[in-house]
C-alpha atoms as an extended CHARMM CRD file, in Angstrom:
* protein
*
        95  EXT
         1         1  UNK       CA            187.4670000000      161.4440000000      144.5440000000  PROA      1               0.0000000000
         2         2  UNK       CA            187.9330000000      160.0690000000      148.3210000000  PROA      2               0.0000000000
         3         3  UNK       CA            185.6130000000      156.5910000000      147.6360000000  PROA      3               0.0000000000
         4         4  UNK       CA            187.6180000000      155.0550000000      145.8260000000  PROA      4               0.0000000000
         5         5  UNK       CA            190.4590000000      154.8590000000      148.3820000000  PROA      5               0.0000000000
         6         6  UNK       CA            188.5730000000      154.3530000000      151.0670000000  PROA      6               0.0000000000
         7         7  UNK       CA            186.2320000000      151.5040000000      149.1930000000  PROA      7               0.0000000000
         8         8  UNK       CA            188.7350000000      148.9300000000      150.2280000000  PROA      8               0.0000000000
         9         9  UNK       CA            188.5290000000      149.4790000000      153.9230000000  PROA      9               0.0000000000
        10        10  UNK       CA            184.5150000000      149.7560000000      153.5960000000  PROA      10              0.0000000000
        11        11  UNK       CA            185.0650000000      145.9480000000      152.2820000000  PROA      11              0.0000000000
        12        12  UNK       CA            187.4150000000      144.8300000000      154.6960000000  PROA      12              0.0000000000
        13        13  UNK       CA            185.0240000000      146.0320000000      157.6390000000  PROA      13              0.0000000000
        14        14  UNK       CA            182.0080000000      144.5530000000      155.9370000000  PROA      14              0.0000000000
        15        15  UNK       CA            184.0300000000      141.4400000000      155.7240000000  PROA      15              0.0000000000
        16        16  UNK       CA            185.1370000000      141.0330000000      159.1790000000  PROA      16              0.0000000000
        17        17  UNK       CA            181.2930000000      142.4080000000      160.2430000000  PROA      17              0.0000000000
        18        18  UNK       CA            180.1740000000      139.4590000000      158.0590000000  PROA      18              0.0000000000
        19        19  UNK       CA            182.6080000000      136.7600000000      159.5890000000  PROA      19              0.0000000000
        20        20  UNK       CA            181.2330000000      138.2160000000      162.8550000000  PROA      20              0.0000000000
        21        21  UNK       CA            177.4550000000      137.6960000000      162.0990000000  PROA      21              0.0000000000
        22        22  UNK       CA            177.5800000000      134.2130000000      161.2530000000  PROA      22              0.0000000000
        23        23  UNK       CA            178.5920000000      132.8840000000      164.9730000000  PROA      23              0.0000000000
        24        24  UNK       CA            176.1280000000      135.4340000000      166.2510000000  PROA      24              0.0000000000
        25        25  UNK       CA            173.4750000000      133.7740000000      164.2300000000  PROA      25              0.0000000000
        26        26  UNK       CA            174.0690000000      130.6090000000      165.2810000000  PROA      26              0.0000000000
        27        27  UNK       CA            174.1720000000      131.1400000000      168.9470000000  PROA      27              0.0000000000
        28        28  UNK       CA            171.0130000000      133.2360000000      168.4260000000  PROA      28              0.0000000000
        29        29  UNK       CA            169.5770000000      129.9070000000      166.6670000000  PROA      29              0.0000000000
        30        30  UNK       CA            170.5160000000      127.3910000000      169.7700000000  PROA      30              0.0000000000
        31        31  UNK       CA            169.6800000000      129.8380000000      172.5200000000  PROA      31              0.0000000000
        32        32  UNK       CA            166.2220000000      130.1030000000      170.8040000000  PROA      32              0.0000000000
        33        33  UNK       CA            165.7020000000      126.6550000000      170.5260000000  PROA      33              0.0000000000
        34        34  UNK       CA            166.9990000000      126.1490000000      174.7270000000  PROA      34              0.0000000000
        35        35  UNK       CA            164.4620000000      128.0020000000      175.5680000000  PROA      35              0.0000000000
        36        36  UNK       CA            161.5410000000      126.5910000000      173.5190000000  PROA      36              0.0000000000
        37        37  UNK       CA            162.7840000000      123.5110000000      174.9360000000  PROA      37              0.0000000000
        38        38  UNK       CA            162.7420000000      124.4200000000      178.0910000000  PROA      38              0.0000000000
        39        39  UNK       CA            159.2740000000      125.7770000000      177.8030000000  PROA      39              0.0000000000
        40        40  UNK       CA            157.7740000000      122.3940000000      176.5330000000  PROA      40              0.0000000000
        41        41  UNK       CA            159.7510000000      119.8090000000      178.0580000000  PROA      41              0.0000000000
        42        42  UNK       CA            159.9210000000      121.6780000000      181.8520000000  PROA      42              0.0000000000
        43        43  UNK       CA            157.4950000000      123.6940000000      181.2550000000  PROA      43              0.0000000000
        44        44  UNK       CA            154.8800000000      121.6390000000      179.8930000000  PROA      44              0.0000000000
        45        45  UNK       CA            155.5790000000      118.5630000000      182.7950000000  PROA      45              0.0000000000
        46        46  UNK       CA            154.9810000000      121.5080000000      185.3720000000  PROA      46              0.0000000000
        47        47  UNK       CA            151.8440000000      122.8930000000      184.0940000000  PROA      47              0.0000000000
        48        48  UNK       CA            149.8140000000      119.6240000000      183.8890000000  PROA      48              0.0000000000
        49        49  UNK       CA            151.2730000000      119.1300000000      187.5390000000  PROA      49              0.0000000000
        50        50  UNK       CA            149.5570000000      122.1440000000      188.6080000000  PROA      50              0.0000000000
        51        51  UNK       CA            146.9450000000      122.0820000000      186.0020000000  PROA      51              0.0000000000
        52        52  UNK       CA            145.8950000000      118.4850000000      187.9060000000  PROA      52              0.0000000000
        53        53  UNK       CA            146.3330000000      119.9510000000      191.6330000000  PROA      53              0.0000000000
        54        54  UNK       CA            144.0590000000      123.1780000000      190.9790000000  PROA      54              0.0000000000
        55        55  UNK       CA            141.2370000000      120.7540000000      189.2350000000  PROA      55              0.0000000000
        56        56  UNK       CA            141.2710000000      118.5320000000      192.5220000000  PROA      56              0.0000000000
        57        57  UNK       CA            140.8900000000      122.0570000000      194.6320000000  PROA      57              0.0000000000
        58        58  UNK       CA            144.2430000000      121.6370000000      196.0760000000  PROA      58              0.0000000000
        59        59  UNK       CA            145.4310000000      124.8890000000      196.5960000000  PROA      59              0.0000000000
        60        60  UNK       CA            148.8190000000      124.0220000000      199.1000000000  PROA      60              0.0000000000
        61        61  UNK       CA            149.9560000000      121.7370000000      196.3240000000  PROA      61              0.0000000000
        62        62  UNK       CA            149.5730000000      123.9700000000      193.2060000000  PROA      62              0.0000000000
        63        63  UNK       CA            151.2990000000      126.5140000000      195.3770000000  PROA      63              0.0000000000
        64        64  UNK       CA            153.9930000000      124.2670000000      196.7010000000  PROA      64              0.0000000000
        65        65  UNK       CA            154.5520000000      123.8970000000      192.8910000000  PROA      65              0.0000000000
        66        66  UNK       CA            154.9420000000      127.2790000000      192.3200000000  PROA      66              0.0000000000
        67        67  UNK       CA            157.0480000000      127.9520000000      194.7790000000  PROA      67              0.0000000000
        68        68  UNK       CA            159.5570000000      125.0510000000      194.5460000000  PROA      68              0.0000000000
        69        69  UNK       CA            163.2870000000      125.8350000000      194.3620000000  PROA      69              0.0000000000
        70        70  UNK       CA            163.2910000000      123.8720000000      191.3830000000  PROA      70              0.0000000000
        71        71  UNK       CA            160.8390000000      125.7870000000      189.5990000000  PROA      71              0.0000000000
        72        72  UNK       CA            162.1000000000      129.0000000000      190.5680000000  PROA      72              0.0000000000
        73        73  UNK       CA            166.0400000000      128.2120000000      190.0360000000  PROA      73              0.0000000000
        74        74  UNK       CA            164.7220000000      127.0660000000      186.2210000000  PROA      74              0.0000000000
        75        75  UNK       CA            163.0420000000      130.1640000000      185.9070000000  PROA      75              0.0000000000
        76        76  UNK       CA            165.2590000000      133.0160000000      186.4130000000  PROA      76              0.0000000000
        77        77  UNK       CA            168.2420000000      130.7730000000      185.3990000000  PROA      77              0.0000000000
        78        78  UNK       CA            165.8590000000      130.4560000000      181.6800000000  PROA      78              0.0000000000
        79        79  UNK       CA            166.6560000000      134.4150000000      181.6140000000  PROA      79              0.0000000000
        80        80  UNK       CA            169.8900000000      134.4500000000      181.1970000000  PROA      80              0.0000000000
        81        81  UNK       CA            169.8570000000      132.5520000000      177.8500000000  PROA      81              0.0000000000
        82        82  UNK       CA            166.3100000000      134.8380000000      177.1150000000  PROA      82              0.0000000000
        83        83  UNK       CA            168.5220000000      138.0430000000      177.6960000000  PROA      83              0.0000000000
        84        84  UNK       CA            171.6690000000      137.3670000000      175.7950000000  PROA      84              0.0000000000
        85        85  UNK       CA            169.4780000000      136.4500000000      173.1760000000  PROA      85              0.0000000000
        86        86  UNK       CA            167.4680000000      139.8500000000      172.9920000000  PROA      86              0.0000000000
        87        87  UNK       CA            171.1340000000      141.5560000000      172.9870000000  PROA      87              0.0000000000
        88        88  UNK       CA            171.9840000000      139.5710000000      170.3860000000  PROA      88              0.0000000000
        89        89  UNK       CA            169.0950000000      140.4230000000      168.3300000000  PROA      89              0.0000000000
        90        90  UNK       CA            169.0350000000      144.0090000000      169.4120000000  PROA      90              0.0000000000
        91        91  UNK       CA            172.5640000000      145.0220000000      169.2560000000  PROA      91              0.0000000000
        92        92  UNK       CA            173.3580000000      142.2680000000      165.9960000000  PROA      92              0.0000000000
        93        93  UNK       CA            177.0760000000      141.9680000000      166.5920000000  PROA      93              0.0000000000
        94        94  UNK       CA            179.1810000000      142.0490000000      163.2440000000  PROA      94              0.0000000000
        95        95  UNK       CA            176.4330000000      144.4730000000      161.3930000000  PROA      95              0.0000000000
């Protein structure tokens, strides 16, 4: 007896959830890809750098690559897009 009234604000939320999804889905879709291509481009470069300094045996190099502010301001500043992304799958605005 009380659905029927109440079926047209169940539509108008699911309407406004669904507007709401679609940006959320996107962004989810170009964070993902940011970070992929972060990993190969960045990433990648930086490995065979250190890949190449720990096959010649030297060890101040690989760790000067490690520890350069470059590499480390890239790495926590890749969480930021890695964490907005996991709230966006995990709390799935607009559903």
């Amino acid at each position: 007896m009380y659905a029927l009234p109440s079926s047209n604000v169940i539509d108008r939320l699911q309407q406004i959830g669904g507007t709401l999804l679609a940006p959320c889905v996107l962004a989810g879709t170009v964070l993902y890809v940011v970070i992929v291509a972060t990993a190969i481009i960045f990433w990648g470069r930086v490995g065979r750098d250190i890949d190449r300094a720990a096959q010649a045996g030297d060890q101040a190099r690989v760790l000067a690559f490690l520890r350069s502010p470059r590499n480390i301001a890239v790495s926590r500043s890749e969480n930021v897009p890695f964490v907005v992304l996991m709230a966006l799958m995990v709390l799935r605005p607009g559903s």
